[in-house]
PQR file of N, CA, C, O and H, with PARSE charges and radii, in Angstrom:
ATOM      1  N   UNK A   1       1.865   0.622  43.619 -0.4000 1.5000
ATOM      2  CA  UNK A   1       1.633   1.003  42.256 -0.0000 2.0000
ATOM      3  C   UNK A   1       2.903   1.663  41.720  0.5500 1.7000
ATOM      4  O   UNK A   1       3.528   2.320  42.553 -0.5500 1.4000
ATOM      5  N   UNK A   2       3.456   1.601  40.339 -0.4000 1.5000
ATOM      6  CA  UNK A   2       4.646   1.916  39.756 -0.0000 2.0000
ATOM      7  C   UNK A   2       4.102   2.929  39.253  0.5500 1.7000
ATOM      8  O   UNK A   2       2.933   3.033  38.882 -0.5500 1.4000
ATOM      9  H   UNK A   2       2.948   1.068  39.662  0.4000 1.0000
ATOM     10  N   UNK A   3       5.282   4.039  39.213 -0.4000 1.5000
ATOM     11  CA  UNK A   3       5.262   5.333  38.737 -0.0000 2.0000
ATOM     12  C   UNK A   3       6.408   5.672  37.096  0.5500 1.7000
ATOM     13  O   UNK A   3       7.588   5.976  36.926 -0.5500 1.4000
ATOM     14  H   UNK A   3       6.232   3.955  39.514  0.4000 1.0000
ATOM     15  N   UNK A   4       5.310   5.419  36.259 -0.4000 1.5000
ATOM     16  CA  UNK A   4       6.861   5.682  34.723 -0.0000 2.0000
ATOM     17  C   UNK A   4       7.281   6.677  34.989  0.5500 1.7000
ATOM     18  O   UNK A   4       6.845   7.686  35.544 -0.5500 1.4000
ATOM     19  H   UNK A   4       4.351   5.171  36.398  0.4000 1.0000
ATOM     20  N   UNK A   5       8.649   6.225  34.351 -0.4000 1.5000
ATOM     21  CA  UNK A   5       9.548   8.015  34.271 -0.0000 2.0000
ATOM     22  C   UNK A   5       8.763   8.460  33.188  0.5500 1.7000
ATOM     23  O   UNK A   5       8.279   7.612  32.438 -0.5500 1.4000
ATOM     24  H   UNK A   5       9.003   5.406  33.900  0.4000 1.0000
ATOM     25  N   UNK A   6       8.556   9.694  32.983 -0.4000 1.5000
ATOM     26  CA  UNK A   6       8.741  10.079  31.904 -0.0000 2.0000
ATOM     27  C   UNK A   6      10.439  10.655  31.631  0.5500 1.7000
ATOM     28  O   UNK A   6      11.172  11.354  32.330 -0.5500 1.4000
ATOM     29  H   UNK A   6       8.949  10.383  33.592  0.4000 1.0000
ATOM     30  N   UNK A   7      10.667   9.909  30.103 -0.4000 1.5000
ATOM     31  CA  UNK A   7      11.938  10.719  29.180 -0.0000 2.0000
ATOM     32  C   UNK A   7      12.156  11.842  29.404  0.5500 1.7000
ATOM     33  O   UNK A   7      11.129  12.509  29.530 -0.5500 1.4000
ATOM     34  H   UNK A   7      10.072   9.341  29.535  0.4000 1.0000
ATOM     35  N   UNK A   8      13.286  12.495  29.541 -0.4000 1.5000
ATOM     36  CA  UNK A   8      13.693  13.498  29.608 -0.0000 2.0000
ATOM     37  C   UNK A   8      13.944  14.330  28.144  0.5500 1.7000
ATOM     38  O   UNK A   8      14.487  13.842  27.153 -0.5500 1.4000
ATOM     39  H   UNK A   8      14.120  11.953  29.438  0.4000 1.0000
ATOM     40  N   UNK A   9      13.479  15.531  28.248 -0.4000 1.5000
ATOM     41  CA  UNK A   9      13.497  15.963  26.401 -0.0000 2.0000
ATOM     42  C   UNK A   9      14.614  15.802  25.737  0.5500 1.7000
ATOM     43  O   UNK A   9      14.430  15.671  24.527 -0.5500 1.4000
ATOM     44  H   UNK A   9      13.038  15.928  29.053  0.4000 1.0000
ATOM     45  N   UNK A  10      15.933  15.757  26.156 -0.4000 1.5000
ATOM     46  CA  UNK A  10      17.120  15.768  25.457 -0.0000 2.0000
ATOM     47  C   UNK A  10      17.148  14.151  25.151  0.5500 1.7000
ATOM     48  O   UNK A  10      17.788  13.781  24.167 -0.5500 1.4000
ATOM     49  H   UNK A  10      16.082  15.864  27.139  0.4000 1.0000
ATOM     50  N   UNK A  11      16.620  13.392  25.787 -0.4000 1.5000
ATOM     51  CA  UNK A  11      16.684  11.738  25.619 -0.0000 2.0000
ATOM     52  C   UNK A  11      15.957  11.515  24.292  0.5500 1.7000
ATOM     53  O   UNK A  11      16.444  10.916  23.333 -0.5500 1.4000
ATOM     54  H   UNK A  11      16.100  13.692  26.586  0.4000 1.0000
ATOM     55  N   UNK A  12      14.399  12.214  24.354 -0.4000 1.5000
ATOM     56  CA  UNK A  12      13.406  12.392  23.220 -0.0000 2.0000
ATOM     57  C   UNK A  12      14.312  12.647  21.742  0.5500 1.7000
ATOM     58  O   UNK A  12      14.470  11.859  20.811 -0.5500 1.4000
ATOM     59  H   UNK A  12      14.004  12.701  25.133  0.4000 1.0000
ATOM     60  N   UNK A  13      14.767  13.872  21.889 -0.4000 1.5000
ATOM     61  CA  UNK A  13      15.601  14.364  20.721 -0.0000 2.0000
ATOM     62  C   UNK A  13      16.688  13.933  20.364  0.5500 1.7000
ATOM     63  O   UNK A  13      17.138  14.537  19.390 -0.5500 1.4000
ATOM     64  H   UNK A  13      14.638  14.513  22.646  0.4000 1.0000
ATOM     65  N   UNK A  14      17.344  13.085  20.772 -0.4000 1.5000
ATOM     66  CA  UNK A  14      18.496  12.269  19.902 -0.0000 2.0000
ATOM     67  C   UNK A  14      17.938  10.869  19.826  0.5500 1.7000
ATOM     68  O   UNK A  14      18.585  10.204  19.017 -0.5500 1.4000
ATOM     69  H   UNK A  14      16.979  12.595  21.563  0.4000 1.0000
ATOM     70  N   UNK A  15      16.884  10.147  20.438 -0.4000 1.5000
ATOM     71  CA  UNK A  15      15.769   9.348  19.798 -0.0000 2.0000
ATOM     72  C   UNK A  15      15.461   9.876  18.644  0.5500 1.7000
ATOM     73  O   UNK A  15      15.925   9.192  17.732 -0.5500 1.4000
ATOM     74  H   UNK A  15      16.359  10.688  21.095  0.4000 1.0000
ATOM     75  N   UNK A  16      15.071  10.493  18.399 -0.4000 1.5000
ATOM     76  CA  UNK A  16      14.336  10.923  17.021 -0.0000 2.0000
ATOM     77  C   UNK A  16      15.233  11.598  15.929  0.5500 1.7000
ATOM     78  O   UNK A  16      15.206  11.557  14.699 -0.5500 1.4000
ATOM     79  H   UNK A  16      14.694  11.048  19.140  0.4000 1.0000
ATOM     80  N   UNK A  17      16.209  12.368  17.026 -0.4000 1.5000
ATOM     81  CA  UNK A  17      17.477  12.409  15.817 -0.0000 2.0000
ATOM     82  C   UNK A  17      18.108  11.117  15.564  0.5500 1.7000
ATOM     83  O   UNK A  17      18.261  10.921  14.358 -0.5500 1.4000
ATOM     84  H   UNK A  17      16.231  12.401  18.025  0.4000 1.0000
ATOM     85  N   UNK A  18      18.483  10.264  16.244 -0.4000 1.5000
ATOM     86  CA  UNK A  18      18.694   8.992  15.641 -0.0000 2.0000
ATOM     87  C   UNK A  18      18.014   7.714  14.539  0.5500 1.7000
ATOM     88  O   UNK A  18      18.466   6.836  13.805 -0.5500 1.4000
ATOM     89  H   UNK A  18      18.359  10.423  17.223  0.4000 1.0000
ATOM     90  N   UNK A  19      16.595   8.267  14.971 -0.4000 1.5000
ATOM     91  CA  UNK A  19      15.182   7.556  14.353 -0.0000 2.0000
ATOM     92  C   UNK A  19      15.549   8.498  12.806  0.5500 1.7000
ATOM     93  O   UNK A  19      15.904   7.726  11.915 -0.5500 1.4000
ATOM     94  H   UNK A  19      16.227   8.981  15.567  0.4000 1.0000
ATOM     95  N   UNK A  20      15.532   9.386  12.546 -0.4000 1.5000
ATOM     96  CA  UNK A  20      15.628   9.907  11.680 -0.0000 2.0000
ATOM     97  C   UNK A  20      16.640   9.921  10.754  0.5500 1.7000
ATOM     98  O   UNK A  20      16.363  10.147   9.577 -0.5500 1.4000
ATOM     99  H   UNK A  20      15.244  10.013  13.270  0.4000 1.0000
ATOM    100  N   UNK A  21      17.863   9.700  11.128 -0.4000 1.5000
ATOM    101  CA  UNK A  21      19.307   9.237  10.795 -0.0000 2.0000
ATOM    102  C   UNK A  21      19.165   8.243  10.008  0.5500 1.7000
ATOM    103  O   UNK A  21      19.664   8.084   8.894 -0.5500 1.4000
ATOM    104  H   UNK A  21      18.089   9.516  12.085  0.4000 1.0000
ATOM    105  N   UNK A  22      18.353   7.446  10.699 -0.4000 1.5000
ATOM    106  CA  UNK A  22      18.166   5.978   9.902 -0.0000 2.0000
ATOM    107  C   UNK A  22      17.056   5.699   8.752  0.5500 1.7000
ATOM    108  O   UNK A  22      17.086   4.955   7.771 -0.5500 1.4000
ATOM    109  H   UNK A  22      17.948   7.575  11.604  0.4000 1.0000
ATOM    110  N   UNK A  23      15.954   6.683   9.307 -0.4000 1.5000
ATOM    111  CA  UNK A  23      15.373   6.855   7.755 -0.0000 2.0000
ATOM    112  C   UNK A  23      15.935   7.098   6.523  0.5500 1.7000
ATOM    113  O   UNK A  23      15.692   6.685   5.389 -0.5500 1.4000
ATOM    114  H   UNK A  23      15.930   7.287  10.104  0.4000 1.0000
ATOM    115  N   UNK A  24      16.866   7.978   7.066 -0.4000 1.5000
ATOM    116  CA  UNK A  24      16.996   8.672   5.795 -0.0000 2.0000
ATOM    117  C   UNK A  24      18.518   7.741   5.342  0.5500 1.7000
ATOM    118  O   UNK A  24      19.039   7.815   4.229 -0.5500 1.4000
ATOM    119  H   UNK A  24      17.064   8.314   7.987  0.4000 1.0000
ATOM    120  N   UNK A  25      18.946   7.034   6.296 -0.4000 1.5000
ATOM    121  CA  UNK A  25      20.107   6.462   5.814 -0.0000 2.0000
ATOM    122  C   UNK A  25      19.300   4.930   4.567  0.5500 1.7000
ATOM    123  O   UNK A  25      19.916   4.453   3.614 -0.5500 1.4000
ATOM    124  H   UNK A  25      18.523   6.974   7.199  0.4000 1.0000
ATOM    125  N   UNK A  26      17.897   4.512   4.996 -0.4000 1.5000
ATOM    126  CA  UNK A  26      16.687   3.714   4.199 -0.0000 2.0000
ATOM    127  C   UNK A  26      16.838   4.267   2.689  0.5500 1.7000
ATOM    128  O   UNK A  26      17.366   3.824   1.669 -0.5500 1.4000
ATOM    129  H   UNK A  26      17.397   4.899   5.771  0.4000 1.0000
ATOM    130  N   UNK A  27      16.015   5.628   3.074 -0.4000 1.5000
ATOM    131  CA  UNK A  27      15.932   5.979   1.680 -0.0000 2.0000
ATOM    132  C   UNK A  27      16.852   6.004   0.416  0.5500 1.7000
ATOM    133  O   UNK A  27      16.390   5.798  -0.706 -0.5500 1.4000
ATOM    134  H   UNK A  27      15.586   5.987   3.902  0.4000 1.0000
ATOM    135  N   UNK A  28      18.384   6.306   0.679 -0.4000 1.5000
ATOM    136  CA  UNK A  28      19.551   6.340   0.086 -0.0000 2.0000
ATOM    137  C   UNK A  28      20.044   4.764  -0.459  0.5500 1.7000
ATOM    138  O   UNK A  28      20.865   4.589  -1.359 -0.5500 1.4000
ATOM    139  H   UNK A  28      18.760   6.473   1.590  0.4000 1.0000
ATOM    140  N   UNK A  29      19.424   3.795   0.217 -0.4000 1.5000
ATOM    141  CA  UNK A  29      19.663   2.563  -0.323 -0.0000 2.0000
ATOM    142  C   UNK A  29      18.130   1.991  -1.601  0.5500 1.7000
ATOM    143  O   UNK A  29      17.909   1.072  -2.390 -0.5500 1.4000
ATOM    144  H   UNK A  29      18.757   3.937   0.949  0.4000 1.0000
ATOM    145  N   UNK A  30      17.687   2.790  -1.274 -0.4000 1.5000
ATOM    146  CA  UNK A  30      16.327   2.194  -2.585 -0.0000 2.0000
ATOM    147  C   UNK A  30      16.198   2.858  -3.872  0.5500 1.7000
ATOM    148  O   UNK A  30      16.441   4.045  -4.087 -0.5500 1.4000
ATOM    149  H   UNK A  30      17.867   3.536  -0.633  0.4000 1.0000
ATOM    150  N   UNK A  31      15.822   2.054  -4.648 -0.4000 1.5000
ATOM    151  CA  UNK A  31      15.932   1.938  -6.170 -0.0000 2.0000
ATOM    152  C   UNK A  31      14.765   3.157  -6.318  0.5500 1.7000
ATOM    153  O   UNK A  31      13.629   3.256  -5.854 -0.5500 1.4000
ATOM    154  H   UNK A  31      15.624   1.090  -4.473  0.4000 1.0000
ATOM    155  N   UNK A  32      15.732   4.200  -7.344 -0.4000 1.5000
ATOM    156  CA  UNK A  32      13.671   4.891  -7.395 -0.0000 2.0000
ATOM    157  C   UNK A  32      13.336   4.836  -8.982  0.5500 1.7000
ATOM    158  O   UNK A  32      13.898   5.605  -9.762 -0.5500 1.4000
ATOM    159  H   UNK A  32      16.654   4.119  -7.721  0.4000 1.0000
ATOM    160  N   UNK A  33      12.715   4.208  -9.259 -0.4000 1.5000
ATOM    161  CA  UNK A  33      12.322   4.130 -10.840 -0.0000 2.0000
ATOM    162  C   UNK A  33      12.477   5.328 -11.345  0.5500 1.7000
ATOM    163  O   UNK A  33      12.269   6.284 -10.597 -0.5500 1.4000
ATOM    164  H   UNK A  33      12.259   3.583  -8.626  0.4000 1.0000
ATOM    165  N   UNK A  34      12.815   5.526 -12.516 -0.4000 1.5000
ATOM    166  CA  UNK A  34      13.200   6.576 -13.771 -0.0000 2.0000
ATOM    167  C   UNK A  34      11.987   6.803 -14.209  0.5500 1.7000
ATOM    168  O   UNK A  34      11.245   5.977 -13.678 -0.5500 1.4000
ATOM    169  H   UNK A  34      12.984   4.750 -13.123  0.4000 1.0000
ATOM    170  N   UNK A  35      11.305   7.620 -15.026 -0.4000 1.5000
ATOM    171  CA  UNK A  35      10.201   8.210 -15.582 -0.0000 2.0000
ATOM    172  C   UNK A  35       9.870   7.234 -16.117  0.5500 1.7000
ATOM    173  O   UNK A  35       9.029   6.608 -15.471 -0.5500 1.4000
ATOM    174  H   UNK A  35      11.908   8.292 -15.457  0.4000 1.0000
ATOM    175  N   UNK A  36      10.287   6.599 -17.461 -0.4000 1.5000
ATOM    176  CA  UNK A  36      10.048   5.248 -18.241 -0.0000 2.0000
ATOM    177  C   UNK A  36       9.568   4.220 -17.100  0.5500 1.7000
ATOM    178  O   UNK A  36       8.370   4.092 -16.849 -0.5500 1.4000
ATOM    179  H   UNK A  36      10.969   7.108 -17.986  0.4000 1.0000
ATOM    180  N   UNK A  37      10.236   3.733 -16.645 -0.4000 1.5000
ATOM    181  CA  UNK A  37      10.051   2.690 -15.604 -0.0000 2.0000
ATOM    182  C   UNK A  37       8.268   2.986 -14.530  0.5500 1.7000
ATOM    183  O   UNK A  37       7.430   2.138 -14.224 -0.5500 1.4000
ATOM    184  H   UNK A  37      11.209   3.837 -16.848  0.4000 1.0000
ATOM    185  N   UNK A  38       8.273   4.035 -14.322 -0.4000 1.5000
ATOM    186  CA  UNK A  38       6.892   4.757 -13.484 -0.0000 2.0000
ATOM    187  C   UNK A  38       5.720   4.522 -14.508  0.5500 1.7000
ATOM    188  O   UNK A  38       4.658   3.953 -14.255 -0.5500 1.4000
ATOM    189  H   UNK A  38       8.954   4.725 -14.571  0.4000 1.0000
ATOM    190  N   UNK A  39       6.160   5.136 -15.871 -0.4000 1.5000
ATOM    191  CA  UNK A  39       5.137   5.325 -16.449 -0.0000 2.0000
ATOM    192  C   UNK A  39       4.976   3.403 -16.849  0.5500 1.7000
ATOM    193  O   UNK A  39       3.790   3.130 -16.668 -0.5500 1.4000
ATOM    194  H   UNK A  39       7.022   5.598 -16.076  0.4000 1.0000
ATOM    195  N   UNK A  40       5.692   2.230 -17.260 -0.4000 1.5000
ATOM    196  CA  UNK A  40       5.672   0.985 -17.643 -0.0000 2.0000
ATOM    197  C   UNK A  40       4.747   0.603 -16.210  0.5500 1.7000
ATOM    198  O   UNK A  40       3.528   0.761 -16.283 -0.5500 1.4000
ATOM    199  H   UNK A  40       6.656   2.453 -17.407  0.4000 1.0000
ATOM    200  N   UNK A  41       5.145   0.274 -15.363 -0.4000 1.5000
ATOM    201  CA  UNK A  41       4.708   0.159 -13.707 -0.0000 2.0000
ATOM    202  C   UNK A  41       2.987   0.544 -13.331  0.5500 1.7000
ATOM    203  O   UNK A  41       2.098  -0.204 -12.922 -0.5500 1.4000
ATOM    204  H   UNK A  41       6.135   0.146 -15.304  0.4000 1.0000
ATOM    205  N   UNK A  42       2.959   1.988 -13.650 -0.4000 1.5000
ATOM    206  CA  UNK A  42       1.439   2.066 -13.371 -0.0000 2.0000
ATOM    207  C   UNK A  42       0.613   1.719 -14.521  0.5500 1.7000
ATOM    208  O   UNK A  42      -0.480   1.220 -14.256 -0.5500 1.4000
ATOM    209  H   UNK A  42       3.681   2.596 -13.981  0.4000 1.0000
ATOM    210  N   UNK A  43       1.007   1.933 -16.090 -0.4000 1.5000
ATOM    211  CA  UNK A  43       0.250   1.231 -16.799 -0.0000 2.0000
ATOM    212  C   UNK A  43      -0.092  -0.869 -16.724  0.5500 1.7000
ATOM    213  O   UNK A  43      -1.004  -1.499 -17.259 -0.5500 1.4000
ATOM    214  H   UNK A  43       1.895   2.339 -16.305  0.4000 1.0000
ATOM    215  N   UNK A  44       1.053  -1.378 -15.860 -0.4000 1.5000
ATOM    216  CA  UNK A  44       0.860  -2.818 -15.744 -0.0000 2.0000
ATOM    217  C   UNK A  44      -0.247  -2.776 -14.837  0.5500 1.7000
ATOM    218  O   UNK A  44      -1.130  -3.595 -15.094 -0.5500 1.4000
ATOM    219  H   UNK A  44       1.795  -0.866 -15.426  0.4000 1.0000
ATOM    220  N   UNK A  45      -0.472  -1.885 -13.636 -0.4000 1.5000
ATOM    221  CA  UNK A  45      -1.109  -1.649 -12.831 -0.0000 2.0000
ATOM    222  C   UNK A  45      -3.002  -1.604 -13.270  0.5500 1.7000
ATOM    223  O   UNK A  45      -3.857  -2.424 -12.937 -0.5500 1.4000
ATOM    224  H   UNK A  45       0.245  -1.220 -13.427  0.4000 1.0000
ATOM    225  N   UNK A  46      -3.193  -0.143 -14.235 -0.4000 1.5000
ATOM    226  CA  UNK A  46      -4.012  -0.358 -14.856 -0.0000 2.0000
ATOM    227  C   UNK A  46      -4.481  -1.720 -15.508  0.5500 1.7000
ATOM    228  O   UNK A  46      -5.322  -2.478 -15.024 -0.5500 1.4000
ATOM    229  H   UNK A  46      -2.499   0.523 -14.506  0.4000 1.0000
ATOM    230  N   UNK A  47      -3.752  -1.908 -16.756 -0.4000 1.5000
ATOM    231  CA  UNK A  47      -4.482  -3.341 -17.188 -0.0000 2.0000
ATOM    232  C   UNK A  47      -4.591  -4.113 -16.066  0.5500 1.7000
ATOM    233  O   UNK A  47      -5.547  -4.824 -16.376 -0.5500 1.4000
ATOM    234  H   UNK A  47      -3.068  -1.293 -17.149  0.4000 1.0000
ATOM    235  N   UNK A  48      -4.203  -4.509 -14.793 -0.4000 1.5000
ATOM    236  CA  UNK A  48      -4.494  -5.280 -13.978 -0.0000 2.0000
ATOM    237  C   UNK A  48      -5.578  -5.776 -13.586  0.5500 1.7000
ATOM    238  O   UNK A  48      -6.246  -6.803 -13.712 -0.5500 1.4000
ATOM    239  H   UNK A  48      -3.426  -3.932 -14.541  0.4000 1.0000
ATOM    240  N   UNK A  49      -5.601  -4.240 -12.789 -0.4000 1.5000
ATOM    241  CA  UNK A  49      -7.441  -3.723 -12.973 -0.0000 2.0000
ATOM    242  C   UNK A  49      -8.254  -4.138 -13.700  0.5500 1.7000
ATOM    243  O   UNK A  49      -8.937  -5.159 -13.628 -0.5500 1.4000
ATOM    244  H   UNK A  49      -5.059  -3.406 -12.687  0.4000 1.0000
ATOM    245  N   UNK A  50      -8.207  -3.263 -14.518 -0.4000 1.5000
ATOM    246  CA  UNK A  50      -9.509  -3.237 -15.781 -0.0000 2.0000
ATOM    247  C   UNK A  50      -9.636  -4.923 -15.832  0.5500 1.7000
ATOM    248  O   UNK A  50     -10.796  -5.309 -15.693 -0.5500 1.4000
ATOM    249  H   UNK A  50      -7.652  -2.433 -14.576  0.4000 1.0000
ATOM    250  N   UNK A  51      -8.418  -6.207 -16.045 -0.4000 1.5000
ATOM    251  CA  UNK A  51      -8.946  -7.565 -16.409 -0.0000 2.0000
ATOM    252  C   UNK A  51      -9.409  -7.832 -14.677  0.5500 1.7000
ATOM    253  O   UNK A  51     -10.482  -8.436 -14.696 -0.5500 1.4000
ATOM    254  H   UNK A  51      -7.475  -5.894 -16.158  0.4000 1.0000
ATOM    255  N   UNK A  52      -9.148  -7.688 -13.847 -0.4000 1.5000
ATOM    256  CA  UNK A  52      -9.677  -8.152 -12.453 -0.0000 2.0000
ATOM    257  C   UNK A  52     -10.974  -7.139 -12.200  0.5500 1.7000
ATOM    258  O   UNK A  52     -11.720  -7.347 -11.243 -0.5500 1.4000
ATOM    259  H   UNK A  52      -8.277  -7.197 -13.832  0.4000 1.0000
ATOM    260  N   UNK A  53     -11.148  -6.273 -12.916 -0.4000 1.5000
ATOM    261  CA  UNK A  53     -12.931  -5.691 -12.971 -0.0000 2.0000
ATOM    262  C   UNK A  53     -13.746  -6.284 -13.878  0.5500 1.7000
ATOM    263  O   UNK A  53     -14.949  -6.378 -13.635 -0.5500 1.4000
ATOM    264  H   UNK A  53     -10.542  -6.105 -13.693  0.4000 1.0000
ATOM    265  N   UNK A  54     -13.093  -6.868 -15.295 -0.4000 1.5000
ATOM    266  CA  UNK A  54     -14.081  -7.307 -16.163 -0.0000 2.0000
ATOM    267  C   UNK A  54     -14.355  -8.779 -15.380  0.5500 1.7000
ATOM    268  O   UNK A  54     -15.521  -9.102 -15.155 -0.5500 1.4000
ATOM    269  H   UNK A  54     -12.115  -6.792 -15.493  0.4000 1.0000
ATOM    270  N   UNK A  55     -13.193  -9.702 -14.954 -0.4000 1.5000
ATOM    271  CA  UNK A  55     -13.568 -10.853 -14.705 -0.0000 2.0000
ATOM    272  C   UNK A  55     -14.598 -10.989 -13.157  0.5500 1.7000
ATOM    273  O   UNK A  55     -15.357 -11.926 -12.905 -0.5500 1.4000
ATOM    274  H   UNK A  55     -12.245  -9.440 -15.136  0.4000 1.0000
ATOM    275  N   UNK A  56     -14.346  -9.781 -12.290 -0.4000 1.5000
ATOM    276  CA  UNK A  56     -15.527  -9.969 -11.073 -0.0000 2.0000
ATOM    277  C   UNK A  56     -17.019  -9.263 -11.927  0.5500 1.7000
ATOM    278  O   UNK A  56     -17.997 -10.006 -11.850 -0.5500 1.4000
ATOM    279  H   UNK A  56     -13.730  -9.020 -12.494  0.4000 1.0000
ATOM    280  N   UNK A  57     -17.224  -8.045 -12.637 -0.4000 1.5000
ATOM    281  CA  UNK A  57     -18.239  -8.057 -13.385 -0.0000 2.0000
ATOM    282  C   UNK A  57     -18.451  -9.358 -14.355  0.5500 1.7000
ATOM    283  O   UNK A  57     -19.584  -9.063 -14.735 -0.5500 1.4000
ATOM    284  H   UNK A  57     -16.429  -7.442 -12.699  0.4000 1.0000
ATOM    285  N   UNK A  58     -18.182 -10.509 -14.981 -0.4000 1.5000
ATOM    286  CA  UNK A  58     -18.888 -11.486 -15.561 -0.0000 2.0000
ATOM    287  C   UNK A  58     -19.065 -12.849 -14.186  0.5500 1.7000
ATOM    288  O   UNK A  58     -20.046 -13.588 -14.109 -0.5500 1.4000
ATOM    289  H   UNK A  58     -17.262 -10.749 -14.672  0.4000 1.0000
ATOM    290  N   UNK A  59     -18.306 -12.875 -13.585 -0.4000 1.5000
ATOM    291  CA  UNK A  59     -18.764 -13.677 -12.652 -0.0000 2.0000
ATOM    292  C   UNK A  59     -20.009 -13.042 -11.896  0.5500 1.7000
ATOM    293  O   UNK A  59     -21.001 -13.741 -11.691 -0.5500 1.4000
ATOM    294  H   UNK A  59     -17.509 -12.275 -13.648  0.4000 1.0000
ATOM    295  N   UNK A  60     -19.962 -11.832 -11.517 -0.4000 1.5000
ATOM    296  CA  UNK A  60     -21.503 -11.256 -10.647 -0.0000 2.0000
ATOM    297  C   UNK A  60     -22.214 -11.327 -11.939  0.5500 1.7000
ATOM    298  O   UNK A  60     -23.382 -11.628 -11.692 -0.5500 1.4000
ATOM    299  H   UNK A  60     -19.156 -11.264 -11.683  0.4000 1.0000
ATOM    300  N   UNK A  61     -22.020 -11.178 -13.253 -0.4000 1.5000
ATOM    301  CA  UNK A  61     -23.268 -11.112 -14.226 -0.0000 2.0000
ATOM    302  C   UNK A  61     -24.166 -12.354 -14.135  0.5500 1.7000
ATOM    303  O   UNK A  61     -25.395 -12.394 -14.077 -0.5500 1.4000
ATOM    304  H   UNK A  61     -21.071 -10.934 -13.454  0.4000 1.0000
ATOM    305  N   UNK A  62     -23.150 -13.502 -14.136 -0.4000 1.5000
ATOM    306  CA  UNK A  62     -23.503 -15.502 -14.199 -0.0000 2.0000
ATOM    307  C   UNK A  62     -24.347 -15.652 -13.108  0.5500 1.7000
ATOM    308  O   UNK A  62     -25.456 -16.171 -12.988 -0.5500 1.4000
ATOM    309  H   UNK A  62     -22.152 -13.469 -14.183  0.4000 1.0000
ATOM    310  N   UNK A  63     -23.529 -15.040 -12.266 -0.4000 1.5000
ATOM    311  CA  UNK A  63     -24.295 -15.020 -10.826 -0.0000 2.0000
ATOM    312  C   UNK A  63     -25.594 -14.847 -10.702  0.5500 1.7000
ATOM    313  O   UNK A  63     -26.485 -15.629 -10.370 -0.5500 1.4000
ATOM    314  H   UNK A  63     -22.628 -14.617 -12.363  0.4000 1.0000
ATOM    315  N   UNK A  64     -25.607 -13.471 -11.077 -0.4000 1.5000
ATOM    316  CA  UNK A  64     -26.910 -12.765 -11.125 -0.0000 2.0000
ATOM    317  C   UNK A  64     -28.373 -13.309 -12.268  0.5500 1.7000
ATOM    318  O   UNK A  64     -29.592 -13.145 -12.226 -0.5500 1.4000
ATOM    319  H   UNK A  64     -24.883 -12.835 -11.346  0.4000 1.0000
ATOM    320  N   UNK A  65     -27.572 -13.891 -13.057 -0.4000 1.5000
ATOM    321  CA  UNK A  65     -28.377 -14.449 -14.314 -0.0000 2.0000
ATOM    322  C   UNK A  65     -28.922 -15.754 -13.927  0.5500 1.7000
ATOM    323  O   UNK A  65     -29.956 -16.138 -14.473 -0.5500 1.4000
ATOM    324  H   UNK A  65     -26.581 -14.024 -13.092  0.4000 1.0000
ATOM    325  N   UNK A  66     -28.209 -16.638 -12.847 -0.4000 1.5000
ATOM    326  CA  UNK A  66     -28.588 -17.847 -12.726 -0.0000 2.0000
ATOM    327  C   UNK A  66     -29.601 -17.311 -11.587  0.5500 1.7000
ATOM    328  O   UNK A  66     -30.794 -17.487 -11.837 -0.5500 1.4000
ATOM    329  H   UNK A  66     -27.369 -16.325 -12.403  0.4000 1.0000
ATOM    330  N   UNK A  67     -29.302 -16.733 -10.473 -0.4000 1.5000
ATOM    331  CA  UNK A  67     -30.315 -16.529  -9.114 -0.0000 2.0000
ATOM    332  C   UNK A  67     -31.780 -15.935  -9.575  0.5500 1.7000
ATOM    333  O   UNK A  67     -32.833 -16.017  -8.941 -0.5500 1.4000
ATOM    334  H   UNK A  67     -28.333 -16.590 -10.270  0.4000 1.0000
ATOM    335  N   UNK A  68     -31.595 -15.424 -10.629 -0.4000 1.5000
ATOM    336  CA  UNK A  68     -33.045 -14.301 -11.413 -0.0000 2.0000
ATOM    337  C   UNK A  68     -33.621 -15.697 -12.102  0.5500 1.7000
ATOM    338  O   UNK A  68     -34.844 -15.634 -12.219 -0.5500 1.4000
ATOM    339  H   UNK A  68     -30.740 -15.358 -11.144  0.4000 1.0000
ATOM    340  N   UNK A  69     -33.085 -16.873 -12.562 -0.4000 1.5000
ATOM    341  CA  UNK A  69     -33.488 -17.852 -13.749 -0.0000 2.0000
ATOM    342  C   UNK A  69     -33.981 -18.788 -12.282  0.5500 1.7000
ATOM    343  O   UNK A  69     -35.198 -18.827 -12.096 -0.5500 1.4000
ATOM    344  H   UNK A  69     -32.091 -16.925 -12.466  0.4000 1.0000
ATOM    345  N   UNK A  70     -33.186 -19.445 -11.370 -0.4000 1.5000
ATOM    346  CA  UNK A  70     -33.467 -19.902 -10.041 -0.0000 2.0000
ATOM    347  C   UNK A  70     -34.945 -19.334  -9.040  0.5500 1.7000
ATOM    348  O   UNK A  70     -35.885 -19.981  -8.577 -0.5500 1.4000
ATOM    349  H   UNK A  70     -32.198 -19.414 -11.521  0.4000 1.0000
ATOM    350  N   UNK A  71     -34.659 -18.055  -8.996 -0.4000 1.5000
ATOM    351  CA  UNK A  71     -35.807 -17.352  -8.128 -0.0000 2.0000
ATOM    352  C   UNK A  71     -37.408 -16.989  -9.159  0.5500 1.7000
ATOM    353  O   UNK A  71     -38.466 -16.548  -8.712 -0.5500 1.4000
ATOM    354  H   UNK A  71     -33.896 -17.530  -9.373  0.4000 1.0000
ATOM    355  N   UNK A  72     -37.105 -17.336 -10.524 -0.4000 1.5000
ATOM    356  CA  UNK A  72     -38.467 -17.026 -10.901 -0.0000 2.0000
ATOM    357  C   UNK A  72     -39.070 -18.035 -11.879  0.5500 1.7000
ATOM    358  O   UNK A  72     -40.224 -17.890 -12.282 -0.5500 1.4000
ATOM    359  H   UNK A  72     -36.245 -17.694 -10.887  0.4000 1.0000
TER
END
């Protein structure tokens, strides 16, 4: 039967200082939207919604209208 090493803590910590290096070297390359841009973005978001809620509420309405006209 094989026995893992466990890592040694100084191995752990420049893993993760390195892991971390690189996050943050991520973040410095991405675009971060401006206030205008956030606020345009989640309002496209909204209307999204609201038309992909009205159109699954009239399809379950048809639905529901034909199975009630079907079942009775």
């Amino acid at each position: 039967m094989a026995v893992k090493s466990v890592a040694k803590p100084a191995k752990v910590q420049e893993r993760a200082s390195r892991f971390f290096r690189g996050v943050w070297s991520e973040l410095k390359k991405v675009h971060w939207p401006n206030r205008k841009e956030t606020v345009t973005y989640t309002g496209v978001v909204l209307v999204s919604v609201l038309i992909v809620a009205v159109m699954i509420w009239l399809v379950d309405s048809v639905f529901s209208f034909l199975l009630s006209r079907l079942l009775s």
